[in-house]
C-alpha positions as CSV (number, residue, x, y, z in Angstrom):
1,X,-19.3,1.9,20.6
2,X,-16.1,3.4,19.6
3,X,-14.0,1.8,17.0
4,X,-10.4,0.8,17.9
5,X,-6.8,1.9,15.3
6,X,-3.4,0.5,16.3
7,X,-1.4,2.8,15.5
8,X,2.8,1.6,14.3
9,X,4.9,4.4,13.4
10,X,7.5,2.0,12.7
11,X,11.0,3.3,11.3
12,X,12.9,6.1,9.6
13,X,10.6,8.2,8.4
14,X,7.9,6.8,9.7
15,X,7.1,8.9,13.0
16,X,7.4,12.1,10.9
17,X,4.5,11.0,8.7
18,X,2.4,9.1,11.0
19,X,2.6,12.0,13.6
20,X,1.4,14.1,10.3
21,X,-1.6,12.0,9.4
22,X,-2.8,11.7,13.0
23,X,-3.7,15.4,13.4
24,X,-5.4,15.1,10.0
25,X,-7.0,12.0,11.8
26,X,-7.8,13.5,14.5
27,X,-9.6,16.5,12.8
28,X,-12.0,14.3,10.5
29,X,-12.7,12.3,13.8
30,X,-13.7,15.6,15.6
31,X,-15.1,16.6,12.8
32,X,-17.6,14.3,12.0
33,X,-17.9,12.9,15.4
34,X,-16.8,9.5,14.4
35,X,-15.8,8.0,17.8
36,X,-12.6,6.8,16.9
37,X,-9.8,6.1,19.3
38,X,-6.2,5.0,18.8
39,X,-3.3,3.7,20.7
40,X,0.3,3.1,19.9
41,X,2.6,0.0,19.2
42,X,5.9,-1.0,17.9
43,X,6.9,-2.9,15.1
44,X,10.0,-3.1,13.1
45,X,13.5,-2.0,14.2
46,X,12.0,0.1,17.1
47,X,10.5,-3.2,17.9
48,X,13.8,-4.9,17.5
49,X,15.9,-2.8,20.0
50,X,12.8,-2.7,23.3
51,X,12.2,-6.8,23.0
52,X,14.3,-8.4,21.0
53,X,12.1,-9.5,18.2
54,X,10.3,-7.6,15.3
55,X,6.2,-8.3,16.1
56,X,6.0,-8.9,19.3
57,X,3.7,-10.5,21.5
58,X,2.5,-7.2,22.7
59,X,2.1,-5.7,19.2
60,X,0.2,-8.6,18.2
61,X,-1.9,-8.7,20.8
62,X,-2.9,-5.1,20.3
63,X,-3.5,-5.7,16.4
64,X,-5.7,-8.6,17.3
65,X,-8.2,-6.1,19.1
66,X,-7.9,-3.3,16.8
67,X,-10.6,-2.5,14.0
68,X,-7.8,-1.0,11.8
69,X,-4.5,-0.3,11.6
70,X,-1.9,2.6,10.5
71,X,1.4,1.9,10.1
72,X,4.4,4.2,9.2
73,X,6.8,1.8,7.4
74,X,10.0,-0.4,8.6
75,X,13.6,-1.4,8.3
76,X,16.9,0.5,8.1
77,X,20.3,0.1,7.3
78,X,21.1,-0.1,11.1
79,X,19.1,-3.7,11.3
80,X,20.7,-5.5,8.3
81,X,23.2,-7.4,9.6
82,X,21.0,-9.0,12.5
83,X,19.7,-12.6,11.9
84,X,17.3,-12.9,9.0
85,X,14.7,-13.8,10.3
86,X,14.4,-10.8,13.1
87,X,14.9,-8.3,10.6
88,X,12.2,-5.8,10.7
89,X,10.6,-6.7,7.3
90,X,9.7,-10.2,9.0
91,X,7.8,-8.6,11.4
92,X,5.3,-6.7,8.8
93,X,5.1,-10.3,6.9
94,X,4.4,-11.4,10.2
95,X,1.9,-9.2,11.1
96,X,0.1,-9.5,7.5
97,X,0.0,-13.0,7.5
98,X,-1.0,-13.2,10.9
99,X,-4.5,-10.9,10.5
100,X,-4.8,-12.8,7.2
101,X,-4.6,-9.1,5.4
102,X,-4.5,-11.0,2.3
103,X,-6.0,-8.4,-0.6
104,X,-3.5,-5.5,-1.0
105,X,-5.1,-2.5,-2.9
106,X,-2.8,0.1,-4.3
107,X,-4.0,2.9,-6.1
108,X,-2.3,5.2,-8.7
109,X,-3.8,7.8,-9.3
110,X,-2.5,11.3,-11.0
111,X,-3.6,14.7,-8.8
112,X,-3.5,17.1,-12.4
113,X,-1.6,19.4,-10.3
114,X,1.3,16.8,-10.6
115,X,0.9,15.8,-14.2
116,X,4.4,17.8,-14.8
117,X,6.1,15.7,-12.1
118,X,5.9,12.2,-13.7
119,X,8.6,10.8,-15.6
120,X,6.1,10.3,-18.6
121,X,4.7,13.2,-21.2
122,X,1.6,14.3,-19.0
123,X,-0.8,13.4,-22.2
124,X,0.6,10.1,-21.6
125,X,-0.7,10.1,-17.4
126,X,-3.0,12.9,-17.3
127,X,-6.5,11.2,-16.4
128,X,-4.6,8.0,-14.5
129,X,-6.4,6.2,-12.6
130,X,-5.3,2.4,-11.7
131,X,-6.0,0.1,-9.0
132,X,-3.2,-2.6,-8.4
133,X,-4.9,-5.7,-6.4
134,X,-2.5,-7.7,-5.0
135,X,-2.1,-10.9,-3.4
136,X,-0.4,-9.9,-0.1
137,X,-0.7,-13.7,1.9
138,X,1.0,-16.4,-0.2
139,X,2.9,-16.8,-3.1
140,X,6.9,-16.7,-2.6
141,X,7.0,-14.7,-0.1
142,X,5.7,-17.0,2.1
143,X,5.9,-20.5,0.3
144,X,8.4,-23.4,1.5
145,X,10.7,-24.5,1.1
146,X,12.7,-21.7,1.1
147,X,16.7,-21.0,2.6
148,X,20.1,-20.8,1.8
149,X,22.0,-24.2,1.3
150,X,25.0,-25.7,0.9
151,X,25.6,-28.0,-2.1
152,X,27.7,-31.0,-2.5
153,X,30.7,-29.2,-4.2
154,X,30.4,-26.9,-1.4
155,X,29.0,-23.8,-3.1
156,X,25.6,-21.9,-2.0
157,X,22.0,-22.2,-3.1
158,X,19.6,-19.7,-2.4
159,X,16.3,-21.2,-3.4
160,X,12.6,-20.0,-2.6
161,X,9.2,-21.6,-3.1
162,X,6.2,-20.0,-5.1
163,X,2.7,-21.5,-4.6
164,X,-0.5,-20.8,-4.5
165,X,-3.6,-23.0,-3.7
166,X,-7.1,-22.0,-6.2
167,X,-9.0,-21.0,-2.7
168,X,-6.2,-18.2,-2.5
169,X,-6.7,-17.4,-6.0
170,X,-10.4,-17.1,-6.1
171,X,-10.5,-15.0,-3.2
172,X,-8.3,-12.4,-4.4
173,X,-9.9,-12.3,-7.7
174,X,-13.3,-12.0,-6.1
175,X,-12.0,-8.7,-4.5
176,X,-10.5,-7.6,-7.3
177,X,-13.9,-8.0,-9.8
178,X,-16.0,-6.6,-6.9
179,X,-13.9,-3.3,-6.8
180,X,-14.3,-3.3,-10.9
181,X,-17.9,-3.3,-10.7
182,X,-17.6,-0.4,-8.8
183,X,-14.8,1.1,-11.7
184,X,-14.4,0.9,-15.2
185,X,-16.0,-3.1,-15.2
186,X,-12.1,-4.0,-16.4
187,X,-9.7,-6.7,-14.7
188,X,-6.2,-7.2,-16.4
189,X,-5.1,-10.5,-14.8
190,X,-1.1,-10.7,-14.4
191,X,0.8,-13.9,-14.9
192,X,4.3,-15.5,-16.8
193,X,2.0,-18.9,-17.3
194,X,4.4,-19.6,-20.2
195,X,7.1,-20.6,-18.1
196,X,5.5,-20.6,-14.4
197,X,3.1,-23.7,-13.6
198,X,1.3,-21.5,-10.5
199,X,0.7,-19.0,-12.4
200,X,-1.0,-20.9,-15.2
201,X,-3.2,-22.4,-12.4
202,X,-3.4,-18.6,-11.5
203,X,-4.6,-17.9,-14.6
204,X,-6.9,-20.6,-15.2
205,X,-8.9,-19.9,-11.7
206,X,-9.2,-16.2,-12.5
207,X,-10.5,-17.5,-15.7
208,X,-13.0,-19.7,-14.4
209,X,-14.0,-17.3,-11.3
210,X,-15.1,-14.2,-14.2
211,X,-16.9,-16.9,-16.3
212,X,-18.8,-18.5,-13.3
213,X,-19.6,-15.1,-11.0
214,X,-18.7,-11.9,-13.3
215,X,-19.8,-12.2,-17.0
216,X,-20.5,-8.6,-17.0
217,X,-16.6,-7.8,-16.0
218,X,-14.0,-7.2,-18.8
219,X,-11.2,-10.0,-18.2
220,X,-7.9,-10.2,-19.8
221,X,-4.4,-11.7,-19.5
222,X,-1.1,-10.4,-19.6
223,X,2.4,-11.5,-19.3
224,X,4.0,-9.3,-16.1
225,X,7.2,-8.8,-18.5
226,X,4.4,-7.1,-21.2
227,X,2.5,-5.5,-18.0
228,X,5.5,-3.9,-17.2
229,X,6.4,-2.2,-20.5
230,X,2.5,-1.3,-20.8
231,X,2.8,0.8,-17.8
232,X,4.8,2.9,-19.3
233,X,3.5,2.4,-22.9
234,X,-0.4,3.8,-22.3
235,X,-0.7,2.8,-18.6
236,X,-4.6,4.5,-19.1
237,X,-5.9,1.2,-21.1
238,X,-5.6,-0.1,-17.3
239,X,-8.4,0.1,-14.9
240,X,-7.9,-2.7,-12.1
241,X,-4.6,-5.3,-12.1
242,X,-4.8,-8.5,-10.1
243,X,-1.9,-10.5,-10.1
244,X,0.5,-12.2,-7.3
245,X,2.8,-11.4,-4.4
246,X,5.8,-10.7,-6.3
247,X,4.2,-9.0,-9.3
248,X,2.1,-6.7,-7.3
249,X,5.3,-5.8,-5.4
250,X,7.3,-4.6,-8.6
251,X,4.3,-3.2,-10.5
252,X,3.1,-1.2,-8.0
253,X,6.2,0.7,-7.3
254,X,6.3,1.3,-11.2
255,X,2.7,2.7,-11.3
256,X,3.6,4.4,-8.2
257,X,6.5,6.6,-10.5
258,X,3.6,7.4,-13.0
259,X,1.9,9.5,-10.8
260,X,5.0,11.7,-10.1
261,X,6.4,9.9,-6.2
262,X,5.8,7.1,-4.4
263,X,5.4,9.2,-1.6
264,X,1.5,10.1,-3.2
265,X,0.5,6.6,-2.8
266,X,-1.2,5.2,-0.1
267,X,-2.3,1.5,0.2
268,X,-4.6,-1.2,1.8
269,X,-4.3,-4.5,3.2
270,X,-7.7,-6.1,3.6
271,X,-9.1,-9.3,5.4
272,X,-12.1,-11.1,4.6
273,X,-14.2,-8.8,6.5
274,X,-12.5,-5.4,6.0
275,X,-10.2,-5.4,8.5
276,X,-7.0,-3.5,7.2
277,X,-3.5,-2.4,7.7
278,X,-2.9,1.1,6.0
279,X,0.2,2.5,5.4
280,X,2.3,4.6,2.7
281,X,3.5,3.0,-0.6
282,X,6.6,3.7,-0.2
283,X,9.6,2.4,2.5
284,X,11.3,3.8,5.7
285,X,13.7,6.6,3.6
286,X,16.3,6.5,6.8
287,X,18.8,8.8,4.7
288,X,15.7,11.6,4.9
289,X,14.5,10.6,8.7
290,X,14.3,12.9,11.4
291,X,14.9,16.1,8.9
292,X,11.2,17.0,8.3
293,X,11.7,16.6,4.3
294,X,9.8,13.3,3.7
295,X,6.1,13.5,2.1
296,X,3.5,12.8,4.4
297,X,0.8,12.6,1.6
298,X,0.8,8.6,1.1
299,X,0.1,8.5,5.1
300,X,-2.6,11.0,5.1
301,X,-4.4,9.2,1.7
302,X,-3.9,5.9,3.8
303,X,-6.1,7.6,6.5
304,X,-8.8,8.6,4.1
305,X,-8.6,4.5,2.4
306,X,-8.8,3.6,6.3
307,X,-11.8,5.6,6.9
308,X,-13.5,3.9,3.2
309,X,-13.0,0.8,3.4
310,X,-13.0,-0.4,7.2
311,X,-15.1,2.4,8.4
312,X,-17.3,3.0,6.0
313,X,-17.4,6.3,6.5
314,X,-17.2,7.7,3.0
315,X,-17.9,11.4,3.2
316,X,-14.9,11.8,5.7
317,X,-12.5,9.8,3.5
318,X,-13.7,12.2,0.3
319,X,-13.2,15.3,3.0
320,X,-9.7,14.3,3.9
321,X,-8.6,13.6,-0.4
322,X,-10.3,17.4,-1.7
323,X,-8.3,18.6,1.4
324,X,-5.0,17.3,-0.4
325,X,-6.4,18.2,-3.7
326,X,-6.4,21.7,-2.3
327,X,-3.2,22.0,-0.8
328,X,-1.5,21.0,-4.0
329,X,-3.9,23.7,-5.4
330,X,-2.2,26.0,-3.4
331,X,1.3,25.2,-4.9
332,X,2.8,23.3,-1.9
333,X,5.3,21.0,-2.4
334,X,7.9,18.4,-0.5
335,X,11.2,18.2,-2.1
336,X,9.9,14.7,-4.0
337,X,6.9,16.7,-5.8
338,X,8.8,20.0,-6.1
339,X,8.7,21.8,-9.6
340,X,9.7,25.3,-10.6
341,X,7.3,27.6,-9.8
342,X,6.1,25.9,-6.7
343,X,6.7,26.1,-2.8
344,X,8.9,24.1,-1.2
345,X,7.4,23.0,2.7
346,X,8.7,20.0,4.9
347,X,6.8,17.3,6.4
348,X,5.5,19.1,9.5
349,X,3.8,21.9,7.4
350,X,2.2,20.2,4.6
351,X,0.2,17.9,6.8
352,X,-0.6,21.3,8.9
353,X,-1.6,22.9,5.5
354,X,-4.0,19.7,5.1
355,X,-5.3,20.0,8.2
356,X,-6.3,24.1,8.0
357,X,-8.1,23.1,5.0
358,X,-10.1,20.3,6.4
359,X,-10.7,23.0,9.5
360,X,-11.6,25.5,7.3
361,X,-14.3,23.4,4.8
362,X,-15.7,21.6,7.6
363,X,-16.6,24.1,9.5
């Protein structure tokens, strides 16, 4: 029985990169015969301006069915001044919260080719490898109360709510000692319980969850103002990070700069049963859509995560990350990656140049 993808395009640059990492897609599916199909849907801004609204019932009906789904990325200057809470971002909380895509899994990790592109010395990155788990569900992104308000004296509040139950704690720390096990055995949990009551619950039910069900995992604690400044410190002594909504956000898109661009990162968004959403770290660019520049590497990893963890179909995800390995081999390079001595290629040809290899090694 053939297994079902949704696939959103979304946004900005979103069709550029998706339409990239569906012909590498559709190669590993050919490939290694892997009965995969895939239809389309909107969400986000497109969604927006056909019905009115950013998930709709369509969309969601169509995500519902679907084994997994690929998604581009949303929003754009060109939606921000519509009602709040139609703006395309509420539609990928929406859709998130919705399929209960609760564990978000982000991965940095350094290709050697790029060592010269980070920010940081490369004997300070060279070797990364770090696993961001991330609550994706709850937390303030989701709590209530939450608005804008007018006091007394007739000035604004904006205020927002952050909670989180211990079964939404547990849950996510269970992911996140379960992927260690299959790591470095290492879990740095992230928290400000010096000043921030959920988070001290946080802490104490991550606490409690390694000493009940993972003794043989390596826990420790640390402040997400100290987290932050150890990413850039020795970000190595990090194998897997669990921490909240808000955290994960911010400390993602810092390890993300580590490895040279956002645009290398792909990401997960799991349910209980391995259900996800994949898509690119990174957001919609619309200052770079439509003018085939944007790196479609994020996307195409995304498709390889996609093919690990829903479909379990390990060798092709390995097939489709040596294929990237190789291209960068090769000295390719969008304009975010680009370093002297390299060549320069837009969206369309690097995820044809991953493609030839795949063609070529799988043969």
């Amino acid at each position: 029985m053939s297994k079902q993808i949704l696939v959103l395009a979304g946004d900005g640059i979103g069709p550029e990169i998706v339409a990239a990492a569906e012909k590498v897609l559709e190669t590993v599916n050919n490939a290694f015969k892997l009965d995969l199909q895939w239809e389309h849907g909107l969400l986000g801004g497109v969604a927006i301006d056909q019905y009115g609204e950013p998930y709709p019932e369509a969309t969601s009906e169509q995500a519902k069915k679907a084994d997994a789904i690929l998604l581009g990325a949303v929003g754009g200057p060109k939606w921000d001044q519509i009602e709040r809470s139609i703006r395309p971002e509420r539609g990928l909380l929406k859709i998130r919260s919705e399929l209960n895509l609760f564990a978000n899994l982000r991965p940095a990790i350094l290709y050697p080719q790029l060592a010269d592109a980070s920010s940081l010395k490369p004997e300070v990155v060279a070797g990364l490898d770090i696993l961001i788990v991330r609550e994706l569900t709850g937390g303030i992104y989701f709590g209530q109360p939450r608005g804008i308000r007018e006091l007394e004296n007739g000035e604004k509040q904006g205020y927002n709510t952050d909670v989180y139950a211990e079964s939404e704690i547990k849950r996510i720390a269970k992911v996140a000692f379960d992927l260690a096990g299959l790591r470095g055995g290492k879990v740095c949990s992230v928290d400000k319980a010096n000043v921030l009551e959920v988070t001290e619950l946080w802490k104490q039910t991550v606490s409690q969850e390694q000493q009940e069900n993972y003794p043989n995992i390596q826990l420790s604690h640390m402040y997400v103002d100290n987290a932050a400044m150890q990413l850039v410190r020795a970000p190595k002594q990090f194998d897997v990070i669990v921490t909240g909504n808000l955290f994960g956000d911010i400390l993602s898109d810092e390890a993300a700069m580590l490895t040279g661009s956002i645009g290398m990162l792909p990401s997960a968004s799991l349910d209980e049963h391995g259900k996800g959403m994949y898509e690119p770290c990174h957001g919609s660019a619309p200052d770079i859509a439509g003018k085939d520049i944007a790196n479609p590497l994020a996307t195409i990893l995304s498709v390889a995560m996609m093919l690990r963890y829903t479909f379990r179909e390990e060798t092709a995800a390995k097939a489709i990350e040596d294929a990237v390995g190789q291209v960068l081999d090769q000295g390719l390079r969008t304009a975010d990656i680009l370093s002297e001595g390299m060549t320069k290629v837009g969206t369309k040809a690097m995820g044809q140049a991953v493609v030839d290899v795949l063609n070529r090694t799988l043969k």
